[in-house]
LUMLOFI-134316 format. One record per residue (C-alpha): residue number from 1; x, y, z. Coordinates in steps of 0.5 Angstrom, whole numbers. Layout:
N
ATOM    k   east  north     up
ATOM  NUM      X      Y      Z
...
This chain:
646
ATOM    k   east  north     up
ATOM    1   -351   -352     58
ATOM    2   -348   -355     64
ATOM    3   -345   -362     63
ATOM    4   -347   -367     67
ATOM    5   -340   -368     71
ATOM    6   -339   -361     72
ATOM    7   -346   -361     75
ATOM    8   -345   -366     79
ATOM    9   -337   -363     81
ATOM   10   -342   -357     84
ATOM   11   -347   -360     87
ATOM   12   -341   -364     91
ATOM   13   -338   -357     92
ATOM   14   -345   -355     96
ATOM   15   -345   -360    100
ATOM   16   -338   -359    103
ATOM   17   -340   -352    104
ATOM   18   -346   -354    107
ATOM   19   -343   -360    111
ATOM   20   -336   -360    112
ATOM   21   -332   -366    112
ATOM   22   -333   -372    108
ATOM   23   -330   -378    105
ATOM   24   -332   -376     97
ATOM   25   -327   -370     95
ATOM   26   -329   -365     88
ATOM   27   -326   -368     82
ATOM   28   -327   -364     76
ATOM   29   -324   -365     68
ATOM   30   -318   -363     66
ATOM   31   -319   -354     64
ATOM   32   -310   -354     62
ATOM   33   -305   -359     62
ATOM   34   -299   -355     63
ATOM   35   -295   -361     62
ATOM   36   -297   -362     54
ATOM   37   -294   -355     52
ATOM   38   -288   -359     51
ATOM   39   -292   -362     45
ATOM   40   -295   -356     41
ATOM   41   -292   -356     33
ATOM   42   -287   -352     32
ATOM   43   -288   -347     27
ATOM   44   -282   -349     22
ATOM   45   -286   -357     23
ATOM   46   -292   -353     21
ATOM   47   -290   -349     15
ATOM   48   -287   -355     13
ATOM   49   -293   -360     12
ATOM   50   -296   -353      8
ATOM   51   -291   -355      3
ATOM   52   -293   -360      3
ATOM   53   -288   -368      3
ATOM   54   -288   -373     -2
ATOM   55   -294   -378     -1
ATOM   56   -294   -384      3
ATOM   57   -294   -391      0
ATOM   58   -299   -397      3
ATOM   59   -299   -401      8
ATOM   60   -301   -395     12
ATOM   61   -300   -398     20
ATOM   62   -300   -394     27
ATOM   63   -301   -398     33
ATOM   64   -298   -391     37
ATOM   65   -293   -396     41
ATOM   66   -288   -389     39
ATOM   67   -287   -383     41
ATOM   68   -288   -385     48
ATOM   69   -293   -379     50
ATOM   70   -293   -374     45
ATOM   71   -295   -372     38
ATOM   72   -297   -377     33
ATOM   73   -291   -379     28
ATOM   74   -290   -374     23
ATOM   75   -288   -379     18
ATOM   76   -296   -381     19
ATOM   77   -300   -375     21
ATOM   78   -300   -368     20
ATOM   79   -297   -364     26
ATOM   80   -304   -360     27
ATOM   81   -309   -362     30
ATOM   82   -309   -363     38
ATOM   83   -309   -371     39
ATOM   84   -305   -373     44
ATOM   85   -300   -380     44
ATOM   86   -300   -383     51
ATOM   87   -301   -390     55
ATOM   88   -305   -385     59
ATOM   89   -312   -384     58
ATOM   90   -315   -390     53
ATOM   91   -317   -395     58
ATOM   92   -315   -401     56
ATOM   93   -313   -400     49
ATOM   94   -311   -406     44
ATOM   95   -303   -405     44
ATOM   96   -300   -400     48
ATOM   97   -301   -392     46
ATOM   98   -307   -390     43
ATOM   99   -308   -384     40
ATOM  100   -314   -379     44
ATOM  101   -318   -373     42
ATOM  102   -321   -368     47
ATOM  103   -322   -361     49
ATOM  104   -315   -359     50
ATOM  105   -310   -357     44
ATOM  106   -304   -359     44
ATOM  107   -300   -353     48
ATOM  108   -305   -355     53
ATOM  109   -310   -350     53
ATOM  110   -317   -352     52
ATOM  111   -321   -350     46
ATOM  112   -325   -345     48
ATOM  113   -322   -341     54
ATOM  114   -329   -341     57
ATOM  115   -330   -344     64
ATOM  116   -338   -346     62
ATOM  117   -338   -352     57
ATOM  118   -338   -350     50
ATOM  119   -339   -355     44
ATOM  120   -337   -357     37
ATOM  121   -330   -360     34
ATOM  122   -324   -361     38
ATOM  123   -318   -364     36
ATOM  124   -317   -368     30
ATOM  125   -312   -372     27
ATOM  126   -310   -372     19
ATOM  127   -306   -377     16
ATOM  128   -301   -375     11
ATOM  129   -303   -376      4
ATOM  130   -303   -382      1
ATOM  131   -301   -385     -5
ATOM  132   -307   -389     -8
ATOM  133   -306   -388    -15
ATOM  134   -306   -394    -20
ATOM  135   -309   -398    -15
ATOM  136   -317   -400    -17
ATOM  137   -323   -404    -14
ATOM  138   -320   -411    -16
ATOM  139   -315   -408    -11
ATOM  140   -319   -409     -4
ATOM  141   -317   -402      0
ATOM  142   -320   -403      6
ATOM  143   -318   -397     13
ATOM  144   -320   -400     19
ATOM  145   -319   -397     26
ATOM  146   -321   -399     33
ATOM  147   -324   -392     37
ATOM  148   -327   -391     44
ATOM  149   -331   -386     46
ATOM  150   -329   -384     54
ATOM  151   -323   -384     57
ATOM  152   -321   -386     64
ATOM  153   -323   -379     65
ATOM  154   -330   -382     65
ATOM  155   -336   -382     60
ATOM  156   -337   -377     55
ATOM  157   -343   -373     55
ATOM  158   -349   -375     51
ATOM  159   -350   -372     44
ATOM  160   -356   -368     45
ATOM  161   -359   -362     44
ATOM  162   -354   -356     43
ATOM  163   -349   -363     45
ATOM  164   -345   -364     39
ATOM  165   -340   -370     41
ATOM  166   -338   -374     36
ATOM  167   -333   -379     33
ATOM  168   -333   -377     26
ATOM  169   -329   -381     19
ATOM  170   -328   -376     13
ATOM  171   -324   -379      7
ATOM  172   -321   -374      1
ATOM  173   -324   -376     -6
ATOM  174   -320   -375    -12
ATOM  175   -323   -369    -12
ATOM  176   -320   -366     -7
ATOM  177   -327   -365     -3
ATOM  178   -327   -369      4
ATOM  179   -333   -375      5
ATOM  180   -336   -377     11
ATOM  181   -335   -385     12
ATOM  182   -336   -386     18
ATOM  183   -339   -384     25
ATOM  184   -341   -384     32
ATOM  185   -345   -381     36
ATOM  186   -344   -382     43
ATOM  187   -350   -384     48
ATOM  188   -346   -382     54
ATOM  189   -343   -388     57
ATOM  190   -336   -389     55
ATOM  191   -335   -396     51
ATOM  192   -329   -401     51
ATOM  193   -325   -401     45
ATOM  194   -328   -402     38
ATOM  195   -326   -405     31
ATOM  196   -329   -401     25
ATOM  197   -327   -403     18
ATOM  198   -328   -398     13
ATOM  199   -329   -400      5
ATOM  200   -325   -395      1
ATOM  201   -325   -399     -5
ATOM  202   -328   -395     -9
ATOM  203   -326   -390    -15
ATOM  204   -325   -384    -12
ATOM  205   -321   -385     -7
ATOM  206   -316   -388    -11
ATOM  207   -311   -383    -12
ATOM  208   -305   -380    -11
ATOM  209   -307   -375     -5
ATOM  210   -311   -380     -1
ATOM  211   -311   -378      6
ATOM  212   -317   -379     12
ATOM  213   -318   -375     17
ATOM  214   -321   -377     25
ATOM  215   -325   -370     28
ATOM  216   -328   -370     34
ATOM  217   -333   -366     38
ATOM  218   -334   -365     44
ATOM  219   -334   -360     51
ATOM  220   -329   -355     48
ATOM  221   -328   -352     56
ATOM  222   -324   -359     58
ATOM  223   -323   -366     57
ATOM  224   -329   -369     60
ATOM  225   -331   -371     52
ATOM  226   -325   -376     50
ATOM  227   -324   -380     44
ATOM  228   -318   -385     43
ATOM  229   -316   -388     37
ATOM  230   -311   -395     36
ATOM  231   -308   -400     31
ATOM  232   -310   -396     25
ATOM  233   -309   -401     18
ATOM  234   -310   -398     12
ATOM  235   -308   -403      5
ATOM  236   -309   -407     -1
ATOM  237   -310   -414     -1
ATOM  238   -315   -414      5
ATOM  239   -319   -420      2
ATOM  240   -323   -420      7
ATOM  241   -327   -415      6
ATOM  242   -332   -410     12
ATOM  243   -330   -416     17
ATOM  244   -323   -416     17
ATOM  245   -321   -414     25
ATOM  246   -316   -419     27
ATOM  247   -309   -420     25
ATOM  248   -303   -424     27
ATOM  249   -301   -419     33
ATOM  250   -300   -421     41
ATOM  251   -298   -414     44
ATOM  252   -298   -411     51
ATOM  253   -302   -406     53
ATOM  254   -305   -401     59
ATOM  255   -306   -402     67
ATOM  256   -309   -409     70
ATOM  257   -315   -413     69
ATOM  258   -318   -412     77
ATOM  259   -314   -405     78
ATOM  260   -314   -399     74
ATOM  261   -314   -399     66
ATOM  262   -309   -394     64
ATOM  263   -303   -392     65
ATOM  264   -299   -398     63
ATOM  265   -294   -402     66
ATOM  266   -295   -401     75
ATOM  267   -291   -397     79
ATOM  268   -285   -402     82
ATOM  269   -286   -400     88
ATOM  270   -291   -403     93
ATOM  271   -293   -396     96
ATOM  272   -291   -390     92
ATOM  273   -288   -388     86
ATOM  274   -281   -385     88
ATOM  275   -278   -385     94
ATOM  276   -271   -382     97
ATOM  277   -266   -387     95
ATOM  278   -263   -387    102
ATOM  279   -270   -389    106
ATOM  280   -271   -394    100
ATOM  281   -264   -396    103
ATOM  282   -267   -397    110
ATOM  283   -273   -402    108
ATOM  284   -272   -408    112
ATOM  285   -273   -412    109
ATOM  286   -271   -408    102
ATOM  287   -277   -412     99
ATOM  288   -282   -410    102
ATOM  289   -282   -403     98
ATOM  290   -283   -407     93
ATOM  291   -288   -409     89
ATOM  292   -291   -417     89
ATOM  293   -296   -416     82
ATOM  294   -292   -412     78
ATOM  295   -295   -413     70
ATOM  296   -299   -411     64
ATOM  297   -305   -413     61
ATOM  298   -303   -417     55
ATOM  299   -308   -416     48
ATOM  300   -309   -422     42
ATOM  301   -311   -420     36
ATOM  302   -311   -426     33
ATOM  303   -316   -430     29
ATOM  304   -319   -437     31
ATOM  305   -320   -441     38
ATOM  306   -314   -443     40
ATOM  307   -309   -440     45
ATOM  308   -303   -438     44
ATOM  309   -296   -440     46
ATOM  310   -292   -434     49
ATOM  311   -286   -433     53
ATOM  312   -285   -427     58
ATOM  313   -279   -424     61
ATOM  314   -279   -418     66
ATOM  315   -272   -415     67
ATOM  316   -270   -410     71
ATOM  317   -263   -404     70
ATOM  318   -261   -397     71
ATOM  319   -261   -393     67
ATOM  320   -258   -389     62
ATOM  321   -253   -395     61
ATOM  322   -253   -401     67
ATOM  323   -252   -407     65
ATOM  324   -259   -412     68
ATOM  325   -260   -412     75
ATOM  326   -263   -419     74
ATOM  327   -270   -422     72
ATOM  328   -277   -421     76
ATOM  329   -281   -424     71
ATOM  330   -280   -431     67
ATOM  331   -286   -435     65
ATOM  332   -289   -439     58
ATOM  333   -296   -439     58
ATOM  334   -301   -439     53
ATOM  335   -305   -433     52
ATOM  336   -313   -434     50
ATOM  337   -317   -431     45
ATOM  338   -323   -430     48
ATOM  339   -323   -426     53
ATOM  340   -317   -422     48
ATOM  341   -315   -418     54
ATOM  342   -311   -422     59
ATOM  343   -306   -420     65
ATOM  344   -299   -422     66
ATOM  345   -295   -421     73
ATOM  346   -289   -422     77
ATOM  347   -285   -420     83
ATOM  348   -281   -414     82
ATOM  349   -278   -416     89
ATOM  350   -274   -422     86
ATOM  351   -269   -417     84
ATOM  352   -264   -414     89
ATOM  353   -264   -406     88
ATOM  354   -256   -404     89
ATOM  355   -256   -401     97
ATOM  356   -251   -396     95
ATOM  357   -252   -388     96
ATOM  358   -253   -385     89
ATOM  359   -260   -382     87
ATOM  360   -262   -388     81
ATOM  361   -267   -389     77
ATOM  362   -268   -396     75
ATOM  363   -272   -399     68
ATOM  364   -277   -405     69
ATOM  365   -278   -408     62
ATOM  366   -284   -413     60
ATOM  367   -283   -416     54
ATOM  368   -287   -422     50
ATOM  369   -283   -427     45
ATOM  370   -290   -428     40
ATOM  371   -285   -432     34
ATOM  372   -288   -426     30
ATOM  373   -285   -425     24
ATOM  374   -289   -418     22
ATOM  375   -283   -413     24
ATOM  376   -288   -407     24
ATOM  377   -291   -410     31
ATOM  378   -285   -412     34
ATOM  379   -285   -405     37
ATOM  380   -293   -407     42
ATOM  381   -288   -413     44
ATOM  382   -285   -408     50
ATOM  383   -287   -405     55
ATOM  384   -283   -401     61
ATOM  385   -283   -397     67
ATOM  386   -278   -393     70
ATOM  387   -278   -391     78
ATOM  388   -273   -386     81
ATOM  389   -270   -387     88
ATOM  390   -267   -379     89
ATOM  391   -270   -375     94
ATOM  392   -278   -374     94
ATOM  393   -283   -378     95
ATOM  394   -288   -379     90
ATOM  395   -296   -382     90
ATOM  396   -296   -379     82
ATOM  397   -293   -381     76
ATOM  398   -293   -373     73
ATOM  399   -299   -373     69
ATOM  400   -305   -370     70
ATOM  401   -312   -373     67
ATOM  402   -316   -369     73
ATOM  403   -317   -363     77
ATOM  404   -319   -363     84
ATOM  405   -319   -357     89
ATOM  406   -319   -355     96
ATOM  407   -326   -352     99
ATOM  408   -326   -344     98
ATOM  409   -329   -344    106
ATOM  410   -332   -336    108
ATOM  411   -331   -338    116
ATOM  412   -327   -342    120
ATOM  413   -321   -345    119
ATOM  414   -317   -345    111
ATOM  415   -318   -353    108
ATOM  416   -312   -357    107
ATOM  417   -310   -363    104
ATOM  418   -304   -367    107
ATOM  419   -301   -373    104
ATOM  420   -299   -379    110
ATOM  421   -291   -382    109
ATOM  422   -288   -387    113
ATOM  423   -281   -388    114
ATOM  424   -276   -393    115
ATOM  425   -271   -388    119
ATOM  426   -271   -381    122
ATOM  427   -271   -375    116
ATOM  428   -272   -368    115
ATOM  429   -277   -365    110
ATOM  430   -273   -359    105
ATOM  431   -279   -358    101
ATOM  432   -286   -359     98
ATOM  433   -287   -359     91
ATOM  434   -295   -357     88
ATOM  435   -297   -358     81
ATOM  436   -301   -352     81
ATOM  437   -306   -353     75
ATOM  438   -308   -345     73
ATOM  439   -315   -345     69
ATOM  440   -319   -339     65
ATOM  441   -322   -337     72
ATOM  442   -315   -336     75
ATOM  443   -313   -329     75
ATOM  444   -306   -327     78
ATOM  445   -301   -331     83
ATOM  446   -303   -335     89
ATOM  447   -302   -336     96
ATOM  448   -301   -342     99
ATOM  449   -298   -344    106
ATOM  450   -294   -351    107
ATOM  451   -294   -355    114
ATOM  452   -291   -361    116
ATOM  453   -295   -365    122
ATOM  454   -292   -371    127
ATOM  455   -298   -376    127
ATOM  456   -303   -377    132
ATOM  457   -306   -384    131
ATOM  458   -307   -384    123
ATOM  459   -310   -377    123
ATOM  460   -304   -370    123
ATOM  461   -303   -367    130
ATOM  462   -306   -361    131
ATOM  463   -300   -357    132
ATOM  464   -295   -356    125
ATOM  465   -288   -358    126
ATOM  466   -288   -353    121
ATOM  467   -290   -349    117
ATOM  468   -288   -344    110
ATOM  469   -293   -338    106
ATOM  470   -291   -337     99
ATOM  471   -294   -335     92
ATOM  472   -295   -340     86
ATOM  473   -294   -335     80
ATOM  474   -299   -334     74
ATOM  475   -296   -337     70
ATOM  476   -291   -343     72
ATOM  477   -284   -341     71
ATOM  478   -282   -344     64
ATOM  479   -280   -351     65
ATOM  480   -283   -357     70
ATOM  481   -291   -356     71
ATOM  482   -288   -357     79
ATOM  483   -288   -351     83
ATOM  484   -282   -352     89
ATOM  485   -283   -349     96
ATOM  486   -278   -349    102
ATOM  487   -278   -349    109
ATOM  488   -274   -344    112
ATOM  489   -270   -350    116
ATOM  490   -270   -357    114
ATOM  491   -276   -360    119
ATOM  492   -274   -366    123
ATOM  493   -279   -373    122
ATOM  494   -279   -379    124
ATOM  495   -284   -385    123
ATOM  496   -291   -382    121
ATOM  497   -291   -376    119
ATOM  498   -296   -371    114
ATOM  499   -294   -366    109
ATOM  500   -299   -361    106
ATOM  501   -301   -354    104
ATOM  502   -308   -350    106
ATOM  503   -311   -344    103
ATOM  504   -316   -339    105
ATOM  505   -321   -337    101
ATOM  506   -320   -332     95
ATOM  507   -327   -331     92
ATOM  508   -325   -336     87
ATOM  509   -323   -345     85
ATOM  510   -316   -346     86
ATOM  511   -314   -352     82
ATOM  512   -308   -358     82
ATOM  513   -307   -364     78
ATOM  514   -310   -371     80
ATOM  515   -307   -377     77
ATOM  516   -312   -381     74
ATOM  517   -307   -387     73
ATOM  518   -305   -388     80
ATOM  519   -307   -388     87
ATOM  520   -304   -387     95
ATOM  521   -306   -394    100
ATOM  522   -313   -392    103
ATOM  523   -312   -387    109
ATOM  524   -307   -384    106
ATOM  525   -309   -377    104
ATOM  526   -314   -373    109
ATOM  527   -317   -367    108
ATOM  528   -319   -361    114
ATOM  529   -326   -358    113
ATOM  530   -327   -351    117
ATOM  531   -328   -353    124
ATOM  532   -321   -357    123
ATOM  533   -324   -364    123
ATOM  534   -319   -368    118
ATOM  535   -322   -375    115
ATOM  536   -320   -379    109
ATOM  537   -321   -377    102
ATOM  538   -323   -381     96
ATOM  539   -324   -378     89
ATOM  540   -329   -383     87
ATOM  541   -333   -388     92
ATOM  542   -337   -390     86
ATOM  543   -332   -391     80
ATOM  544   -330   -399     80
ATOM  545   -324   -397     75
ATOM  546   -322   -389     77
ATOM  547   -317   -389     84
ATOM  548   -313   -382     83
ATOM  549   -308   -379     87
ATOM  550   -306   -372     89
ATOM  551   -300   -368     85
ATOM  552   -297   -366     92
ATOM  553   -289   -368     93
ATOM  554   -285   -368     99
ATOM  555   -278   -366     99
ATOM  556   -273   -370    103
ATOM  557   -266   -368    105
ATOM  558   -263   -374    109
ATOM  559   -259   -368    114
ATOM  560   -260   -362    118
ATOM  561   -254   -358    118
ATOM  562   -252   -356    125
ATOM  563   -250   -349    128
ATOM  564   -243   -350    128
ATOM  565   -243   -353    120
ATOM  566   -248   -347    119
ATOM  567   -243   -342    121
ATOM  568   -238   -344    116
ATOM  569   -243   -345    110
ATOM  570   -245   -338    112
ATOM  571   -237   -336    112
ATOM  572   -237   -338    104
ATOM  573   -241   -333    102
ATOM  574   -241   -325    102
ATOM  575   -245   -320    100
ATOM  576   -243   -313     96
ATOM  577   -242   -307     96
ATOM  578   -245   -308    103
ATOM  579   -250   -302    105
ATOM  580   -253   -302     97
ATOM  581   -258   -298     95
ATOM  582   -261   -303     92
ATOM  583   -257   -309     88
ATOM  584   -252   -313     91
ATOM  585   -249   -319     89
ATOM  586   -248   -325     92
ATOM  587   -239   -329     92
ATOM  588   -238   -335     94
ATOM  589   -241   -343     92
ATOM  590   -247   -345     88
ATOM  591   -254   -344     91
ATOM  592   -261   -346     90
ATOM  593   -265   -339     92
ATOM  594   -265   -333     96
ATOM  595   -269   -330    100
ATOM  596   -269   -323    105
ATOM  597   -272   -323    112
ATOM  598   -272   -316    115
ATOM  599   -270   -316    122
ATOM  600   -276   -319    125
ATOM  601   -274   -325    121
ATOM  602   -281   -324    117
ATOM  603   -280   -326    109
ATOM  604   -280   -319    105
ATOM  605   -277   -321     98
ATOM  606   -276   -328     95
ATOM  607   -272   -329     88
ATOM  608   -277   -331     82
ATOM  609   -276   -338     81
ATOM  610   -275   -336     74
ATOM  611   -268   -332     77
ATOM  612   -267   -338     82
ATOM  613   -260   -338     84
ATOM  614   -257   -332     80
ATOM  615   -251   -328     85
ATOM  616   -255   -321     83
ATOM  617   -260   -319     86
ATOM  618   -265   -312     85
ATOM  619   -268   -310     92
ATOM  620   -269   -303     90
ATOM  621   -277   -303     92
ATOM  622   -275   -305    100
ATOM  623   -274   -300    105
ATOM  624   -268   -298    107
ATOM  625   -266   -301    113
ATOM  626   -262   -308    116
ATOM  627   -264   -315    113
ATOM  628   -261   -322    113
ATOM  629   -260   -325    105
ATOM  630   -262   -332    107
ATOM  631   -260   -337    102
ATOM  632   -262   -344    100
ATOM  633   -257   -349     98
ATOM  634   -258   -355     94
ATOM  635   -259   -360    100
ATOM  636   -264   -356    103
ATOM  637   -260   -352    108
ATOM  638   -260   -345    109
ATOM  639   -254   -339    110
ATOM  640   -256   -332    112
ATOM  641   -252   -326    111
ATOM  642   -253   -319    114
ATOM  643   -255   -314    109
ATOM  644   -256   -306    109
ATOM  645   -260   -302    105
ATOM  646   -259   -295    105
């Protein structure tokens, strides 16, 4: 059956055949999430949560302030079982981190293989065993939990019909069998943060193998259907019984009261998040490239009525070791009760960025001083969000929680996406980077074309400045989900301009990564419907919370190499044996790729990324005849040798 969202992706997708341009653009749920393979279980850490480990002792605490993003600690939970630590994806958690179940596995790829929804159990999250044995009733053993059903992805499906999407609790008795204690079906809309306590003061949970197991159920086709799971306790001594949710606990947590829910700490920067060290350099004044409402949402867990007393300090250093910039945040201020979320912002623009010409990254921490005495919570009292100054402008923060494609049109021209940039001095475009998202309708590679256009009154020119046609692999080479395409030459810009790719229609959905958690300044992102009219995108006109912005990257180089220059790069390098039969090798410096034109200047050959910048290449399978070996450097440029083949 057709989940509801899905429908409604479709039906939008019809209607932008049937009507060309419009202002809503197709969002779909997340089929693959390439970058979560990084996470998967290694075999060694399975085989050793089969052995087995000694048990846990009480008390039992995980607020998934760590990892970062990842897996859940092993020293709580075995490595099995799908979920996903991020910052990213529960909207509004109690602290920050907050673990999330959904239809993707841990290697990214999603439950079922299929396309069409398909339900049942998804991800599952299995504490370690615990060692409960000698307690008894007089020992108050209570388990509480604060769970949402939805994520910023949106609301789940509704638990109906062949529908099964559930949150369900199961405890292990001394017995070794598994209980259900707990449940929640969904009714289709997403729900904010709950508190559950669970009365586990009972004899035959008691035991020396204790464990509890969180299993959801869902769409197992994407991850549309999520469940989020934070400031989890389990202890004895818990006098209060089925209402005990507070604690002594202020903590940061995601996103901003008024803005986007998720992602925790917002990008320091006022428009992007990254941009080219030398362009952030030229900002005049250099504040304003900054952000003025840096800040997090805050969260009091504490009992009672009255406000608590915080102090705030917000710093700034580059990384790895720098010593701190300065300070962008400093305030005391009380932190209500009710409401038991509140934000907290600063300047990021009270502190002067060094204007010096290295790529930097710089560290923007928020921490709270709460006079907390607890050591197991001091960790939810620090945020922090870094910012690269390199090379490339970025709209995105690297991670995908959506999907969103371009119109398969059968007539007119290919659609496109390009993304609007604003410079503050005159520059070069290298390179687009694409976050190619390959789901189980893909079959084989891709060809996309890559343009860059001057500007015409806020909308691309009509006329490219430049364009480059590639291939995008199936699968990625091993590594960044990112998929690097250069333009033959460095393409000069200056003031506005706009970069993007195009497809034509290959009888199929061709996905990339849309980031949930951040989004581009209205205008920003256009789309070019079949007649070549472009008009502005929004992913979702109707959703107050989500925003989203496009996993598209240029690549900047600051240079252009002139003829002359070009030359005596070119002398650097040589080809041999030359005629070849087909292998030739490259002597001279380092290079990024390489690439053969024949001798109309057509592309012919190109080195697979996984091969980039290796001095031998195979060209057997050309044809004989006279060729030029363009190679890419690491600024961008290119070099070109003369090659024959016999």
């Amino acid at each position: 059956m057709m989940t509801p969202f899905r429908l409604y992706c479709y039906l939008m997708a019809a209607l932008l055949l049937a009507g060309g341009a419009a202002s809503a653009q197709v969002a779909l749920p997340l089929a693959a999430d390439p970058a979560r393979a990084a996470y998967a279980p290694t075999k060694a850490a399975l085989q050793l949560a089969r052995r087995g480990t000694a048990a846990v002792t009480l008390p039992f605490f995980d607020d998934f302030t760590t990892p970062l993003e990842g897996a859940p600690k092993a020293q709580n939970w075995l490595p099995s079982g799908g979920a996903l630590v991020s910052n990213r994806l529960a909207v509004a958690p109690l602290t920050r981190g907050a673990a999330t179940l959904d239809g993707l596995r841990a290697n990214g790829r999603s439950y079922s293989g299929l396309i069409t929804g398909s339900y049942g159990n998804i991800d599952s999250l299995t504490s370690q065993p615990i060692d409960l044995g000698g307690l008894s009733v007089n020992d108050q053993v209570y388990l509480s939990f604060a769970w949402q059903a939805g994520s910023i992805v949106g609301a789940p499906n509704s638990d109906i019909n062949n529908n099964r999407v559930r949150l369900e609790l199961f405890a292990k008795t001394v017995t070794g069998t598994w209980e259900l204690v707990w449940f929640y079906r969904s009714t289709g809309q997403r729900t904010a943060f709950r508190q559950q306590v669970v009365d586990l003061n009972q004899a035959r949970f008691l035991h020396s193998n204790f464990q509890f197991q969180f299993v959801a159920s869902g769409n197992r086709s994407d991850n549309s259907d999520a469940w989020s799971v934070d400031y989890v306790v389990l202890d004895r001594g818990r006098t209060r019984g089925l209402v005990d949710t507070t604690f002594v606990d202020i903590a940061t947590s995601a996103g901003l009261r008024g803005g986007i829910p998720s992602g925790g700490l917002r990008s320091p920067l006022r428009r992007y998040t990254a941009m080219p060290v030398w362009q952030f350099n030229a900002a005049s004044p250099l504040a304003s490239e900054l952000n003025t409402r840096l800040g997090v949402n805050l969260s009091n867990l504490n009992a009672g009525l009255l406000p608590i007393p915080i102090d705030v300090t917000g710093t700034v250093r580059e990384l790895p070791s720098g010593a701190a910039l300065g300070t962008w945040l400093q305030i005391s201020r009380p932190l209500p009760v009710n409401p038991r979320q509140d934000s907290v912002t600063g300047a990021a623009s009270r502190v002067a960025v060094p204007i010096t010409p290295a790529p930097k990254t710089l560290r923007y921490t928020l921490a709270l001083n709460t006079q907390e005495a607890n050591p197991r919570t001091l960790a939810n009292d620090t945020i922090f969000r870094d910012v690269e100054l390199n090379n490339y402008y970025a709209y995105d923060d690297g991670t995908a929680e959506n999907i969103t494609q371009l119109v398969p049109y059968s007539t007119g021209q290919a659609s496109a996406f390009a993304y609007r940039i604003d410079l503050n001095q005159p520059d070069f475009v290298r390179a687009l980077r694409m976050y190619p998202v390959f789901t189980a309708s893909d079959a084989g590679s891709r060809s996309v074309t890559i343009t860059v256009w001057g500007n015409n009154g806020g909308l691309p020119a009509a006329t490219p400045l430049a364009t480059r046609t590639a291939t995008i692999p199936n699968p990625l080479p091993a590594g960044s989900p990112y998929f690097e395409i250069t333009f033959d030459q460095a393409v000069p810009v200056t003031g506005t301009f706009f970069v993007g790719y195009s497809q034509p229609s290959q009888g199929r959905d061709l996905h990339y990564g849309l980031d949930l958690n951040n989004t581009f300044p209205e205008g920003y992102l256009v789309r070019r419907d079949n007649t070549g009219n472009w008009s502005t995108v929004n992913f979702f006109p109707a959703d107050p919370i989500r925003r989203g912005a496009l996993m598209m990257r240029p690549v900047m180089s600051n240079t252009v190499v002139t003829s002359n220059a070009a030359s005596r790069k070119a002398e650097a390098y040589s080809l041999y044996p030359n005629p070849t039969r087909g292998t030739v090798n490259i002597a001279g410096p380092a290079f990024a790729r390489a690439t053969v034109l024949d001798a109309v200047g057509r592309r012919v050959w190109e080195q697979p990324a996984a091969q980039a910048g290796r001095a031998t290449l195979a060209l057997s399978a050309l044809p004989a005849g006279v060729y030029t070996v363009q190679l890419t450097l690491a600024d961008g440029s290119t070099v070109g040798r003369r090659l024959l083949l016999e």
